[in-house]
C-alpha positions as a printed NumPy array, in Angstrom:
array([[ 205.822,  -58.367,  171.114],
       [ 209.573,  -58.176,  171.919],
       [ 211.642,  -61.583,  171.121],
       [ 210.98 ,  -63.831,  173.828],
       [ 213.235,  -63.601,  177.094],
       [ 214.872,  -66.874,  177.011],
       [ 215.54 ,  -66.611,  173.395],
       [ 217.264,  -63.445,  173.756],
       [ 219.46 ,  -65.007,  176.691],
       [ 220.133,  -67.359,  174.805],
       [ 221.525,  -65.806,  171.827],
       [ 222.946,  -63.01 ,  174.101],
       [ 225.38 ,  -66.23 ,  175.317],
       [ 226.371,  -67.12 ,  171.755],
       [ 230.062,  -65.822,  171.771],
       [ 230.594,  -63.569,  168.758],
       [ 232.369,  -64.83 ,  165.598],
       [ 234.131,  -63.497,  162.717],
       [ 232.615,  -63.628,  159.461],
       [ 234.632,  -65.611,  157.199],
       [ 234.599,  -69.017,  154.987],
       [ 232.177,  -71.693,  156.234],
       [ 233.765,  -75.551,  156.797],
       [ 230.933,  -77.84 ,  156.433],
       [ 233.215,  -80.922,  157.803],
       [ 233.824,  -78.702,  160.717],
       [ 229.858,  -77.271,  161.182],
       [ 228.867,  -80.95 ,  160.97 ],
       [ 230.893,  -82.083,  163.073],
       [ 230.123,  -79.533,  165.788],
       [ 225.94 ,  -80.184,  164.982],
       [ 227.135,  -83.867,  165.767],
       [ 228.62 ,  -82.892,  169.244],
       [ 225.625,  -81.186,  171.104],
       [ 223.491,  -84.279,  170.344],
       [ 222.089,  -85.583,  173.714],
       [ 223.109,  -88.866,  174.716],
       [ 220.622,  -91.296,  174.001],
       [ 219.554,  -91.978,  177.646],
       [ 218.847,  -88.263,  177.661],
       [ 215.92 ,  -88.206,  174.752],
       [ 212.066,  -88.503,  174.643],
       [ 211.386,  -91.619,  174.947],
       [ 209.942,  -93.165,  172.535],
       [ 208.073,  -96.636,  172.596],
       [ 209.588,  -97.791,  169.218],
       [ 212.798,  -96.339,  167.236],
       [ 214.355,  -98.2  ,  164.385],
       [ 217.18 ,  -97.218,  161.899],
       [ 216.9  ,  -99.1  ,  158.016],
       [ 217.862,  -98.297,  154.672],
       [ 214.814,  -97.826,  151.982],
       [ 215.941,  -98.824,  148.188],
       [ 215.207,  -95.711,  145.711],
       [ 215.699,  -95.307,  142.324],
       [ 218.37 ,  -92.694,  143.367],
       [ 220.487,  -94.859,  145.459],
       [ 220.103,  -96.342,  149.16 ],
       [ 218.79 ,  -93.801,  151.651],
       [ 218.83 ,  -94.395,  155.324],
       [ 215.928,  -93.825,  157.076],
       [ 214.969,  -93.562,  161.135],
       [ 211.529,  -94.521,  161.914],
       [ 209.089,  -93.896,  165.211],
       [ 206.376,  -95.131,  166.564],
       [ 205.061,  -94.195,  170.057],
       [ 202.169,  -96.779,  170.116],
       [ 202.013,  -99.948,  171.974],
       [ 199.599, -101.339,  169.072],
       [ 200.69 , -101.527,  165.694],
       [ 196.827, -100.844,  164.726],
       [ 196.776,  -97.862,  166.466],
       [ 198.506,  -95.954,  163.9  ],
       [ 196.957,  -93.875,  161.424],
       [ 199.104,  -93.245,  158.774],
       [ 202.602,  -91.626,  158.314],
       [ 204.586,  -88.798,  158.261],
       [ 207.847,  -88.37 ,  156.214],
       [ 210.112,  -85.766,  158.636],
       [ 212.936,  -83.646,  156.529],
       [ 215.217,  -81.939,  158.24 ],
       [ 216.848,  -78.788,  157.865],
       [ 220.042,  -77.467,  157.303],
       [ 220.549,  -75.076,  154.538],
       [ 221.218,  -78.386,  152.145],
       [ 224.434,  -78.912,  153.963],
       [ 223.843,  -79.323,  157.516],
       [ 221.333,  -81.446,  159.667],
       [ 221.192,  -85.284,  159.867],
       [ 219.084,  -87.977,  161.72 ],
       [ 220.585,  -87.435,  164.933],
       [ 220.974,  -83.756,  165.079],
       [ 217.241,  -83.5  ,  164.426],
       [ 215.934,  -86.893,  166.149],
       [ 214.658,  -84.724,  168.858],
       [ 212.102,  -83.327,  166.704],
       [ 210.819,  -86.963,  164.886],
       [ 210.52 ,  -87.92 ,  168.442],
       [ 208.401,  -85.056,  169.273],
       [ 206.5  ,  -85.387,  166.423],
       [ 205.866,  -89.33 ,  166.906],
       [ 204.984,  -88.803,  170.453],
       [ 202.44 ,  -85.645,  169.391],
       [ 200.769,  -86.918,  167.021],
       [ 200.85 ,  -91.292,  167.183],
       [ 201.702,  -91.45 ,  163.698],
       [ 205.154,  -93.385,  162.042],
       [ 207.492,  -90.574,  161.694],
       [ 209.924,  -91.931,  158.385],
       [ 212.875,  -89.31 ,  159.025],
       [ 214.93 ,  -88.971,  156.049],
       [ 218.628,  -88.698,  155.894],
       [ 218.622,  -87.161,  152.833],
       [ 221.909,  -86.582,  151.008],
       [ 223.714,  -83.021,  151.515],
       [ 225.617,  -80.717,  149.146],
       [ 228.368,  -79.697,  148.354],
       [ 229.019,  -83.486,  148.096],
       [ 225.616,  -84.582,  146.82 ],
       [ 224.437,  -82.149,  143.873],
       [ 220.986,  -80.579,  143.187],
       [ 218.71 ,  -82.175,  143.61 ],
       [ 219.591,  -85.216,  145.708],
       [ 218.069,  -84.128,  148.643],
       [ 214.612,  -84.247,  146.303],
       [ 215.331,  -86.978,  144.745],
       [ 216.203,  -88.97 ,  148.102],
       [ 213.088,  -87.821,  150.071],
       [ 211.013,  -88.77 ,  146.616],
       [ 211.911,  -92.019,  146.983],
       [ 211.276,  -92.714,  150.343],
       [ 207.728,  -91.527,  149.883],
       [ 207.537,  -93.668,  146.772],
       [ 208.635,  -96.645,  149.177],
       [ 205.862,  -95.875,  151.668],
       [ 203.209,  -95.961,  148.95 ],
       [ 204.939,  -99.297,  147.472],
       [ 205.335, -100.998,  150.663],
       [ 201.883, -100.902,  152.044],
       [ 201.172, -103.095,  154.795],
       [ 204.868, -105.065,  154.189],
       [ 207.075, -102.459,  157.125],
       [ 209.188, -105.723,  158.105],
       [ 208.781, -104.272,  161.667],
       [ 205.903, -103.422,  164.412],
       [ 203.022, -103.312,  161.775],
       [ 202.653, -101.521,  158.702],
       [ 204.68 ,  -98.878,  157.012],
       [ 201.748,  -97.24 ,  155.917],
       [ 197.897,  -97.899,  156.289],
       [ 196.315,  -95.573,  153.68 ],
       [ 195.692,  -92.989,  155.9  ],
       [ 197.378,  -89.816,  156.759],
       [ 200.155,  -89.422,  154.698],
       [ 201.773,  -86.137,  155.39 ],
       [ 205.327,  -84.407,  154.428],
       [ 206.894,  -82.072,  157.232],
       [ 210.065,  -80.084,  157.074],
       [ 211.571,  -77.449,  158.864],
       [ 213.497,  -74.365,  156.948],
       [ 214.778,  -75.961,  153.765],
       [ 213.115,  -79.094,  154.575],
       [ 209.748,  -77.693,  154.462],
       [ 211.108,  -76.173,  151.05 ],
       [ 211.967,  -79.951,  149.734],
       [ 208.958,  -80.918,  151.46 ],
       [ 206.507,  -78.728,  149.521],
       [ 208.676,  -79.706,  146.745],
       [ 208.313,  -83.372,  146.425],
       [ 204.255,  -82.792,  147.164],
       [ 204.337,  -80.271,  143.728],
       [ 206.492,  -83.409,  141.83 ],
       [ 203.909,  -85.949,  143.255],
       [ 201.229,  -84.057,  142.014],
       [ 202.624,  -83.092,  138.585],
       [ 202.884,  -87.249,  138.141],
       [ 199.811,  -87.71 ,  139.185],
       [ 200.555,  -89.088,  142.308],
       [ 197.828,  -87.323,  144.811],
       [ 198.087,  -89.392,  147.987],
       [ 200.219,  -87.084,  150.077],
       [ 197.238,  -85.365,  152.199],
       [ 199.513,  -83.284,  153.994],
       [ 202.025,  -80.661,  153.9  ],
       [ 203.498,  -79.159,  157.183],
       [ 206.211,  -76.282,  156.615],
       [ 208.093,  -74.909,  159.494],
       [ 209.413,  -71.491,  158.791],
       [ 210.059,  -72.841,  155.444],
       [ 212.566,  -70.642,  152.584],
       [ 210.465,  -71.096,  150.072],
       [ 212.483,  -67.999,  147.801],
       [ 216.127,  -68.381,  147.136],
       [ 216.4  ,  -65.112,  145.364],
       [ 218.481,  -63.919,  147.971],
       [ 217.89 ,  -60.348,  147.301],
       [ 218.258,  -58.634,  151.026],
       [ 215.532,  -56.321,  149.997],
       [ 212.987,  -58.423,  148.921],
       [ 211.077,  -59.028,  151.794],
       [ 210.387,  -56.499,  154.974],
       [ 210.996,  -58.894,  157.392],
       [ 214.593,  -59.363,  155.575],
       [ 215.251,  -55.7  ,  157.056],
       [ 213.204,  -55.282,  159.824],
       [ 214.818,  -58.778,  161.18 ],
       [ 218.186,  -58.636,  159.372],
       [ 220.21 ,  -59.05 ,  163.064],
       [ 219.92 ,  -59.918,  166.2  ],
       [ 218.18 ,  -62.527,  166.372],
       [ 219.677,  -65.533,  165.813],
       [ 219.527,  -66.089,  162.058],
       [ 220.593,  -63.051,  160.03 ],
       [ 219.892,  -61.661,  156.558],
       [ 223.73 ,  -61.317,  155.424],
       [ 223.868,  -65.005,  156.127],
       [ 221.757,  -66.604,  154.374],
       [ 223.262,  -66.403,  151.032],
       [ 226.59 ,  -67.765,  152.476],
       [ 224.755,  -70.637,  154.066],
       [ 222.783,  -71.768,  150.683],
       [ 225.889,  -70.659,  148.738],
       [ 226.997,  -74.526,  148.887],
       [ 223.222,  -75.408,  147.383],
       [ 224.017,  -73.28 ,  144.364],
       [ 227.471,  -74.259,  143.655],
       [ 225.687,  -78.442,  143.693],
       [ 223.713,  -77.179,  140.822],
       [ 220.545,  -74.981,  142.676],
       [ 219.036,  -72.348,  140.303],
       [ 217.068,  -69.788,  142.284],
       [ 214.794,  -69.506,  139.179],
       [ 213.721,  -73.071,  139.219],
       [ 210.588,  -73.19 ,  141.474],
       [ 212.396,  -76.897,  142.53 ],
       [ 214.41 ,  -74.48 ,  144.596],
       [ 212.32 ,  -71.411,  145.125],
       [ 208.991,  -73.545,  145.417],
       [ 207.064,  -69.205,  145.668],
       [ 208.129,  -69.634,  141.488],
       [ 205.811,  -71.847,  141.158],
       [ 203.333,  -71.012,  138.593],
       [ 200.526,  -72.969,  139.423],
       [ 199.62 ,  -74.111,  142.819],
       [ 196.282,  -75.645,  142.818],
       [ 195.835,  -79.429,  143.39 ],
       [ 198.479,  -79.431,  146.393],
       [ 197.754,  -81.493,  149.836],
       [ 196.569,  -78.736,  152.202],
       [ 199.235,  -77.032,  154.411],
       [ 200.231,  -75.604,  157.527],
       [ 202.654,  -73.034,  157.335],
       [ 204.579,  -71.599,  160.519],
       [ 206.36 ,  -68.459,  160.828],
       [ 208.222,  -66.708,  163.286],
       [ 207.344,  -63.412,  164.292],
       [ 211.42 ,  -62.366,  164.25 ],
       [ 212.329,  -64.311,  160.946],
       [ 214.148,  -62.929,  157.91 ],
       [ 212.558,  -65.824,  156.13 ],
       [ 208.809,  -64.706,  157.653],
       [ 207.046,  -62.78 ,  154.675],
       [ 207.64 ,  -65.335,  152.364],
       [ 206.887,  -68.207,  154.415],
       [ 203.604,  -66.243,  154.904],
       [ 203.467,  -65.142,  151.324],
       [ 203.751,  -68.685,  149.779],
       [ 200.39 ,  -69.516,  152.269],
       [ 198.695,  -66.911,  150.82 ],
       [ 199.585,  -68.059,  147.036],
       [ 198.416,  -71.67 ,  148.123],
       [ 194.922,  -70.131,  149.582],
       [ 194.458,  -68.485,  146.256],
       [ 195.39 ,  -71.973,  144.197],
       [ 192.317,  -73.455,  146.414],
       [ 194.372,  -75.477,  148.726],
       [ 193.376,  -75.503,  152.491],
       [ 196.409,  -73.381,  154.196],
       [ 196.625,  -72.143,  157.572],
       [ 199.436,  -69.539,  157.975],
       [ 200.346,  -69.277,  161.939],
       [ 203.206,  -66.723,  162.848],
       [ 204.544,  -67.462,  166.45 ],
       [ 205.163,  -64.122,  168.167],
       [ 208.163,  -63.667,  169.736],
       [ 210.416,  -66.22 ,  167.647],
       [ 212.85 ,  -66.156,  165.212],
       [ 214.31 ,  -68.69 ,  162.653],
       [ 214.347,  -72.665,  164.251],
       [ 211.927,  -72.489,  167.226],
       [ 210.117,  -75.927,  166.849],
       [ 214.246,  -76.85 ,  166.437],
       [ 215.497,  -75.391,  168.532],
       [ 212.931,  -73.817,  171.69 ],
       [ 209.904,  -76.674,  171.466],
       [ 210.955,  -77.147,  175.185],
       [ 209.489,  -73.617,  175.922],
       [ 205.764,  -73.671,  176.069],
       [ 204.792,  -71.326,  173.504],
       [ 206.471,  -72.853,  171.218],
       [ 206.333,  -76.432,  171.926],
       [ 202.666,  -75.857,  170.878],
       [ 203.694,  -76.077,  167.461],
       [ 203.48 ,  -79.623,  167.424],
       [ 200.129,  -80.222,  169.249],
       [ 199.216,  -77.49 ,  166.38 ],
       [ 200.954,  -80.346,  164.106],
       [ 198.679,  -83.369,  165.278],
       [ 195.448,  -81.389,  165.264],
       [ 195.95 ,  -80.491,  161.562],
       [ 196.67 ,  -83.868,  160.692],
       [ 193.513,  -85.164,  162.311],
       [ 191.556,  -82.881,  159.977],
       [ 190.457,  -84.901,  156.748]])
């Protein structure tokens, strides 16, 4: 199917720019300025900002809760942003930890993970480690509106590179022997940072025009690399991998019009051959960022009822 009407208004809006050198400062700062006021959000019944002690430092954390009854909660989810490693933050992505706290009645731990160039590989791993190690630690002491976790559902979600450092902590978890993540949910996640234009079809059938294009990407990770990133080192380009089984099942979205689709849809497959329970979904009609950025249209705001029925499977 074509890309969906609205989307392609959308974009069709989007005044055109000039390539040229990218000012993080100045692509923050703009990220920062569309955020709705808070009056303007999804309501949620319970939202609380606090900073969770890691081995790698003090990482601030937003947490959600949608319940009324701190027993109704079922577990947790630990929410990580994306942003190419350099962009994104609790705010410009509290939309979707709202979302997901109101979809599915579980905590929603978002994670504001450190960002390169500042912060060097792998910092944003390291950070979102920790927080998970804190939920596991913690138990029933949250210091707030019931427990942090109750040894339930336990689930990592990210969207674009942070379903990449999502799938990422679940593979260090599991290599220390740490198996109580029971979940891994990767929107349209990049999964292969060897940023060969070629090495995918849908990196030419989708390289423009739709909102995300091929020629960019590299320029967008470039300030990953420079922190320290090796595409070779399956920390980055989790599809390097060499052996998959033993991972918390997954749920892996794609969109139909993203560069980043085959190997999104790829890295399912690998995990269905490694044994681990994977459902691939590609949303027709979308490009790169629709739970981000187009949940509000009802094809895609599906994604994360599609979220809270995978997490009620055991």
């Amino acid at each position: 199917m074509p890309l969906h009407p609205e989307i392609a208004r959308i974009l069709a809006s989007f005044p055109h720019e000039e390539p040229g050198p990218l000012d993080p400062a100045a692509m923050r700062a703009g990220e920062e300025s569309q955020v709705p006021a808070l009056e303007d959000r999804h309501p949620v019944a319970h939202v609380a900002d606090r900073v969770v002690p890691t081995a790698a430092g003090d990482v601030p954390v937003r947490v959600y809760f949608d319940g009324s009854d701190a027993d109704a909660a079922t577990g947790a989810i630990v929410y990580i942003h994306g942003g190419a490693y350099f962009l994104g933050s609790l705010n410009t992505h509290d939309h979707v930890a709202r979302q997901l706290a109101i979809a599915t009645g579980l905590r929603v731990f978002s994670v504001g993970y450190r960002l390169a160039p500042e912060h060097p590989f792998p910092a944003a791993i390291d950070d979102v480690t920790g927080v998970v190690e804190w939920i596991l630690a913690s138990g029933q002491d949250a210091g707030w509106d019931g427990p942090v976790w109750d040894g339930g559902v336990l689930a990592l979600v990210g969207d674009s590179s942070g379903g990449t450092v999502a799938t990422v902590v679940a593979s260090a978890l599991h290599d220390r022997g740490i198996d109580r993540v029971t979940h891994q949910v990767l929107y349209y996640p990049s999964v292969d940072l060897d940023l060969d234009p070629q090495r995918y079809p849908s990196m030419v059938e989708n390289a423009t025009g739709y909102g995300m294009e091929t020629a960019g990407i590299a320029p967008f990770n470039q300030f990953y690399f420079d922190s320290g990133a090796d595409p070779q080192d399956p920390r980055v380009s989790p599809i390097k991998r060499q052996d998959l089984s033993g991972l918390p099942p997954a749920l892996i979205l794609t969109g139909e019009f993203d560069p980043m689709r085959d190997e999104g849809e790829l890295y399912g497959r690998r995990l269905q051959d490694a044994g681990v329970r994977t459902v691939v979904h590609r949303y027709e009609g979308a490009g790169h960022g629709f739970v981000q950025h187009f949940s509000w249209l009802p094809e895609y705001g599906t994604a994360l009822a599609e979220t809270a029925a995978f997490l009620k499977e055991a």
